[in-house]
C-alpha positions as CSV (number, residue, x, y, z in Angstrom):
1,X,133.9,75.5,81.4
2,X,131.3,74.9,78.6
3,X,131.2,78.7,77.9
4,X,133.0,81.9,77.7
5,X,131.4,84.5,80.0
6,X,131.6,88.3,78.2
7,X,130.6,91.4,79.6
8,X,128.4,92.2,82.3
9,X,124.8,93.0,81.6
10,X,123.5,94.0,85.2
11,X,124.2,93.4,88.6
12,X,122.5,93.5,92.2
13,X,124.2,93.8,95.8
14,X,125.4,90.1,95.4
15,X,125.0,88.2,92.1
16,X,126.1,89.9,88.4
17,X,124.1,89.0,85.1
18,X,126.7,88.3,82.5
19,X,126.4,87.6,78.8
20,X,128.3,84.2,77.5
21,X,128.5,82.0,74.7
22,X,129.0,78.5,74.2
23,X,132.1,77.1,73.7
24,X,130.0,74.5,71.1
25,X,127.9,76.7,69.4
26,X,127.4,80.0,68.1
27,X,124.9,80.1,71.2
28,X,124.3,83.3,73.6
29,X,122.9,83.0,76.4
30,X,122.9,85.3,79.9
31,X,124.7,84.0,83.1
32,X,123.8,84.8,86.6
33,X,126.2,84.3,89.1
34,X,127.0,84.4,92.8
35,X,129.6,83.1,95.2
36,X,128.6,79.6,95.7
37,X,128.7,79.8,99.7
38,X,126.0,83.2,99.4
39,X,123.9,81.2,96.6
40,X,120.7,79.6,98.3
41,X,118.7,81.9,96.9
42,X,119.7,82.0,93.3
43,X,119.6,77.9,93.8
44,X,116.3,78.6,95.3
45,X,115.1,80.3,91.6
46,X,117.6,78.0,89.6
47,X,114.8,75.1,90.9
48,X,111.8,77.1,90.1
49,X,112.9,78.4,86.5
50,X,113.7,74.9,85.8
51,X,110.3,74.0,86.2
52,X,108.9,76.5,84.0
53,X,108.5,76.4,80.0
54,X,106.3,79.3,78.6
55,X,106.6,81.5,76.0
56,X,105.8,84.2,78.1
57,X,109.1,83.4,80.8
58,X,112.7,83.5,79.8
59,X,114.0,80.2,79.0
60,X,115.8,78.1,81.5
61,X,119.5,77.1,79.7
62,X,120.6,75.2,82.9
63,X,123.4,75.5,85.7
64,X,126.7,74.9,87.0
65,X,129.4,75.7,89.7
66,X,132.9,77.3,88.4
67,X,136.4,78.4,89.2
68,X,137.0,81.7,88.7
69,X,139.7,84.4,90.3
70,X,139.9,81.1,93.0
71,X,136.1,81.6,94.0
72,X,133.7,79.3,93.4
73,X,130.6,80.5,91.6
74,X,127.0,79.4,91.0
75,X,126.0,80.0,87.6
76,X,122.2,80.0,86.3
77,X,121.9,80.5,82.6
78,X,119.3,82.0,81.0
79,X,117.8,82.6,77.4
80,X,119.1,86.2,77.0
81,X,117.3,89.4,76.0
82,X,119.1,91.6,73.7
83,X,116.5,94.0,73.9
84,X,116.4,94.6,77.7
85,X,113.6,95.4,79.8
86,X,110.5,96.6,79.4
87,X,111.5,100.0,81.9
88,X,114.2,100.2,78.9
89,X,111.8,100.0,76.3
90,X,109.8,102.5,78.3
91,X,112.4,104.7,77.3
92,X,112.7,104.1,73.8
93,X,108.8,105.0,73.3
94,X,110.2,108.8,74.3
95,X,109.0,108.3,78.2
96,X,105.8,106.8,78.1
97,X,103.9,103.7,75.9
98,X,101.1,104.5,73.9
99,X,97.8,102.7,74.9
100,X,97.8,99.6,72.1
101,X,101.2,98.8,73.0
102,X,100.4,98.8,76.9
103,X,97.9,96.4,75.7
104,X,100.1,94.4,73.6
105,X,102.6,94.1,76.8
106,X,99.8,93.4,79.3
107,X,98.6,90.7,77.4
108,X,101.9,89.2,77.6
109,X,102.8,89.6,80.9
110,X,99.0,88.9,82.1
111,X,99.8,85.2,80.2
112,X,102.8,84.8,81.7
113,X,101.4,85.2,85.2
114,X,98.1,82.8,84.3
115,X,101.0,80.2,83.7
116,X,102.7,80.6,86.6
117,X,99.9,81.3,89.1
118,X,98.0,78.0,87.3
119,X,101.2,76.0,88.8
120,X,100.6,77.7,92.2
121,X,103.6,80.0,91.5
122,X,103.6,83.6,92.7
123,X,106.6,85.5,91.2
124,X,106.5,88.8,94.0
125,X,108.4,91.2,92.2
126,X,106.3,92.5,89.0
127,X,107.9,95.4,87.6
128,X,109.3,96.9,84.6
129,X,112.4,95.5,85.4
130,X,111.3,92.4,85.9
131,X,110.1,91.9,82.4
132,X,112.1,91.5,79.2
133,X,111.4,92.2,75.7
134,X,112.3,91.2,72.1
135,X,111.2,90.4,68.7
136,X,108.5,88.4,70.5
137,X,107.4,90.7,72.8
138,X,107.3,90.4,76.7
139,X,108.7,87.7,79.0
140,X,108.7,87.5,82.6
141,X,112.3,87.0,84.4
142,X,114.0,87.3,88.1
143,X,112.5,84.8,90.1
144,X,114.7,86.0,92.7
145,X,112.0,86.6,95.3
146,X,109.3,84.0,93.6
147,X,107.9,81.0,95.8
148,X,105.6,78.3,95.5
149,X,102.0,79.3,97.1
150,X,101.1,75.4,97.5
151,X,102.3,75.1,101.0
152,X,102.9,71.2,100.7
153,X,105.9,72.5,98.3
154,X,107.5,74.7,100.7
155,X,111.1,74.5,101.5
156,X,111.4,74.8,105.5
157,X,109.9,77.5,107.2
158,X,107.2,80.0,106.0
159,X,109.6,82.2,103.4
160,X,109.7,86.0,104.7
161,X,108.0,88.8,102.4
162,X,110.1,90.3,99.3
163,X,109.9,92.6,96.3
164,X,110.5,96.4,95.8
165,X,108.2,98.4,97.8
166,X,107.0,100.9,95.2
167,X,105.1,97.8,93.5
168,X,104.4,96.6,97.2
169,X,100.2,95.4,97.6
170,X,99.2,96.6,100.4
171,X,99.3,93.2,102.4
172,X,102.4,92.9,101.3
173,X,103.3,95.9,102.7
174,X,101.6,95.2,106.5
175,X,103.1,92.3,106.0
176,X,100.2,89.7,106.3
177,X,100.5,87.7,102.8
178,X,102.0,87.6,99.8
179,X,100.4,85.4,96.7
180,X,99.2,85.8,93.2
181,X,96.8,88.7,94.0
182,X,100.0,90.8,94.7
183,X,101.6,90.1,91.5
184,X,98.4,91.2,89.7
185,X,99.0,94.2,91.9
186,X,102.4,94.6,90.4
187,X,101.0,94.3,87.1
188,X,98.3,97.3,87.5
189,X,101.9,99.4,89.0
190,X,103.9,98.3,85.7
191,X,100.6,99.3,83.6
192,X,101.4,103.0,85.5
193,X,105.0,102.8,84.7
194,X,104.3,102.1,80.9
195,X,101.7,105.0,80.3
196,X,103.4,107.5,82.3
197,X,107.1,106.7,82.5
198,X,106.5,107.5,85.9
199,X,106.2,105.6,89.7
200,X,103.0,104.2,90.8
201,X,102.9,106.4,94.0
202,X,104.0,110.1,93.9
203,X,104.9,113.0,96.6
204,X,106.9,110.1,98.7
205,X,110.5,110.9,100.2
206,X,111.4,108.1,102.4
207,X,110.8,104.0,102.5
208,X,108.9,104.4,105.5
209,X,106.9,107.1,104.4
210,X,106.2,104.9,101.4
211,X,105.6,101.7,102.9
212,X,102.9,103.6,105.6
213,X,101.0,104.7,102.4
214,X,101.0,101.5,100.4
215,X,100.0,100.1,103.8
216,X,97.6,101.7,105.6
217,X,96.5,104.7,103.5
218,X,93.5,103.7,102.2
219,X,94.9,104.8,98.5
220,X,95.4,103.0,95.4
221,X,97.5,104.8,92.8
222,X,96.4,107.3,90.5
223,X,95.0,105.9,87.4
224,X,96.0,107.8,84.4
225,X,93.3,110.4,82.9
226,X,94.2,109.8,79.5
227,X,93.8,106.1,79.3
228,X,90.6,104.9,77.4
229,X,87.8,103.3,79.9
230,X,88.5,99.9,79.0
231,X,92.2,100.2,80.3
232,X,91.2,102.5,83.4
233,X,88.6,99.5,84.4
234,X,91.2,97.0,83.7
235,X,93.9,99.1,86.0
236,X,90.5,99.5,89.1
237,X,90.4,95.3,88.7
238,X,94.3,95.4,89.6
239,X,94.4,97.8,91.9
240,X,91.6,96.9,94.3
241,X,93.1,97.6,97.7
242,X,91.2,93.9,99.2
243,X,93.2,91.5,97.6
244,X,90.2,89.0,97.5
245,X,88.1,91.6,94.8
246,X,91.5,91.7,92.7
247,X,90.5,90.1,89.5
248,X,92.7,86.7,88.7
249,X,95.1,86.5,85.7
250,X,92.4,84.5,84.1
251,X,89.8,86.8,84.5
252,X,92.4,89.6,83.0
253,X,92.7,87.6,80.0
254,X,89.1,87.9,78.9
255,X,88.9,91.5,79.8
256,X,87.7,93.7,76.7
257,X,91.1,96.0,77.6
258,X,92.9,92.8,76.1
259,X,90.6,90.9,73.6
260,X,91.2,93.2,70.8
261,X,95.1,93.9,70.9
262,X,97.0,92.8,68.3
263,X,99.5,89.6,68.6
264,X,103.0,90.7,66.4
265,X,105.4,93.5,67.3
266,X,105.3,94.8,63.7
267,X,102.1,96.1,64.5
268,X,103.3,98.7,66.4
269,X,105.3,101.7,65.7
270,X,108.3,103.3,67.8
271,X,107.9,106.3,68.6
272,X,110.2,109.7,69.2
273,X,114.2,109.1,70.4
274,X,114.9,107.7,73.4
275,X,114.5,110.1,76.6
276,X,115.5,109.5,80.1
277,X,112.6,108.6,82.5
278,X,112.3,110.6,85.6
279,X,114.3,109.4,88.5
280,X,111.9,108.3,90.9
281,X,112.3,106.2,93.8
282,X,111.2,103.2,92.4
283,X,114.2,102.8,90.0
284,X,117.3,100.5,90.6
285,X,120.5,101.5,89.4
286,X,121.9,100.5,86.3
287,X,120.7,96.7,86.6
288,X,118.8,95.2,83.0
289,X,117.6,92.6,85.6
290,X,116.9,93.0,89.4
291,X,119.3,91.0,91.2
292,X,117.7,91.4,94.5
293,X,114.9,92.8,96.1
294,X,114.1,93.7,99.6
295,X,112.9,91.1,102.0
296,X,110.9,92.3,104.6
297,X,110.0,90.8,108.1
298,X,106.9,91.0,110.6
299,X,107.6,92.9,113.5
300,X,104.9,92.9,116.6
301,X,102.7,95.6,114.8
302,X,102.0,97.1,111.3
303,X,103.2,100.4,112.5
304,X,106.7,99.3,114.2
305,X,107.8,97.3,110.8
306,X,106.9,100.0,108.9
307,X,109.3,102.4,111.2
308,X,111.9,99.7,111.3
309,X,112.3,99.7,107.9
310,X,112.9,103.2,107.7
311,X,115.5,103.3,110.2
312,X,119.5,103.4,109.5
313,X,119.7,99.5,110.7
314,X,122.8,97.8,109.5
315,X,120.6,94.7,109.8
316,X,118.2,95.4,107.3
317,X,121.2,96.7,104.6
318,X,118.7,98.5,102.8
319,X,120.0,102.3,101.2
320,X,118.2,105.1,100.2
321,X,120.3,106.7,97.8
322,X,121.2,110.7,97.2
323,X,119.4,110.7,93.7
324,X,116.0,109.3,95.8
325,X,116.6,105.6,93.8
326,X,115.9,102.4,95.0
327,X,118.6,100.1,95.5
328,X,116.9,96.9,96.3
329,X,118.3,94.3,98.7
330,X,118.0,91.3,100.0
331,X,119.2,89.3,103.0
332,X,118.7,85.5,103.2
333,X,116.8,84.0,107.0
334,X,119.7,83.4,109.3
């Protein structure tokens, strides 16, 4: 090996995030490996993230296979965040992001998803944890359940439906499509998380209960009172239940909500001690990137997916925890 693998940094129901270094240089960098015969997904985003270069995604380092305690691992390596996530920095506001800094971070991620959606790219699992920040500001990571919307580009078959429900669009969640208007989706859910500390959907107690909401409902979630008008109209562009009248990432990026936030970091002051967010559903548990997400598939009707995926099925491998967290999953097609 090239590099010395330290401590890990998060972990998902198969592949582990570590932090290493170079055996070269004084460079850190994060690892993410998995058993090499479970890998074809994380080879699956090793070939996407290596075709990405943005300052608005983390860096691509490269890959290799390895020896270790006589298993052989695939290893993706990653620029690496000291800072953490954005549901971490969340935290460090005291709970919930005052509105310039929302700004500052939508801007960011809202660039990052113009890039990717420009190179017909949808990533499918926007979320707080799905974002890291640093000294210069937001970057979009996990391509774990991202795919190429140019069908021509496709590996195989059609690729079955991902992400973490609570961020779920609602075609996502009848299972019909999934493209860039659901990452822009996403976004408007993360924009939720950041002013309120809080899950996009509330008064929800089981996935299927959930899912039947996001679905078929007729809802959008709750736009914070307390937001100025610019960001509540820039939250109704996201959140449009018809994912043709969801504004694109380029149409975002000229909306008065962003066109006046500043571009540094040092702009911006912390506020009070870190807190701890409330535990709603829509959490994972102690992972500073989501390692998997739940892959969904299309069952006869709307309804009897939506009951399927509630059920105890040992197929489906999904858990809903005692502290009402989401554990996200992910199973590969057979």
């Amino acid at each position: 090996m090239d590099w010395t693998r330290g401590h890990i940094i998060g972990h998902g129901s198969s592949a582990a995030v570590s932090v290493a270094k170079s055996s070269f240089s004084d460079e850190v960098f994060a690892v993410k490996s998995v058993e090499l015969s479970k890998s074809q997904l994380l080879q699956k985003e090793q070939k996407i993230l290596s075709q990405l270069s943005s300052s608005y995604i983390v860096s691509y380092k490269g890959y290799d296979v390895t020896k270790e305690n006589n298993k052989l691992l695939f290893n993706l390596m990653m620029e690496y965040m000291p800072d953490g996530t954005l549901s971490d920095e969340i935290q460090k506001q005291g709970g919930q992001m005052n509105e310039p800094l929302i700004g500052y971070y939508t801007k960011q991620i809202v660039q990052g998803l113009e890039y990717l959606h420009s190179r017909s790219i949808a990533h499918c699992d926007m979320k707080g944890q799905n974002i890291l920040v640093g000294k210069t500001g937001a970057k979009i990571a996990d391509f774990g359940c991202a795919r190429w919307i140019d069908p021509t580009e496709r590996d195989g078959d059609a690729e079955p439906i991902g992400g973490t429900p609570m961020f779920m669009a609602p075609e996502v969640a009848r299972g019909e499509e999934q493209g860039c208007p659901a990452d822009i989706w996403g976004l408007g859910c993360t924009i939720i998380e950041m002013a309120t500390g809080g899950s996009p959907w509330t008064n929800v107690s089981t996935a299927a209960s959930l899912l039947y909401k996001i679905a078929f409902s007729g809802q959008s979630p709750v736009i914070p009172k307390f937001l100025s008008l610019q960001a509540k109209d820039f939250l109704n562009k996201c959140l449009r239940r018809d994912s043709k009248e969801r504004w694109t990432a380029k149409q975002l990026l000229k909306h008065p909500f962003l066109e006046s936030n500043s571009t540094t970091i040092q702009d911006f002051e912390t506020s009070s001690p870190t807190s701890i967010l409330d535990q709603d559903i829509w959490n994972s548990v102690e992972e500073s990137e989501t390692m998997n997400s739940t892959i969904l598939q299309t069952f006869s009707s709307p309804l009897q997916r939506v009951r399927e995926l509630g059920s105890d099925s040992a197929e489906w491998n999904w858990r809903w925890n005692d502290d009402h967290r989401w554990i996200t999953v992910r199973r590969s097609n057979q």
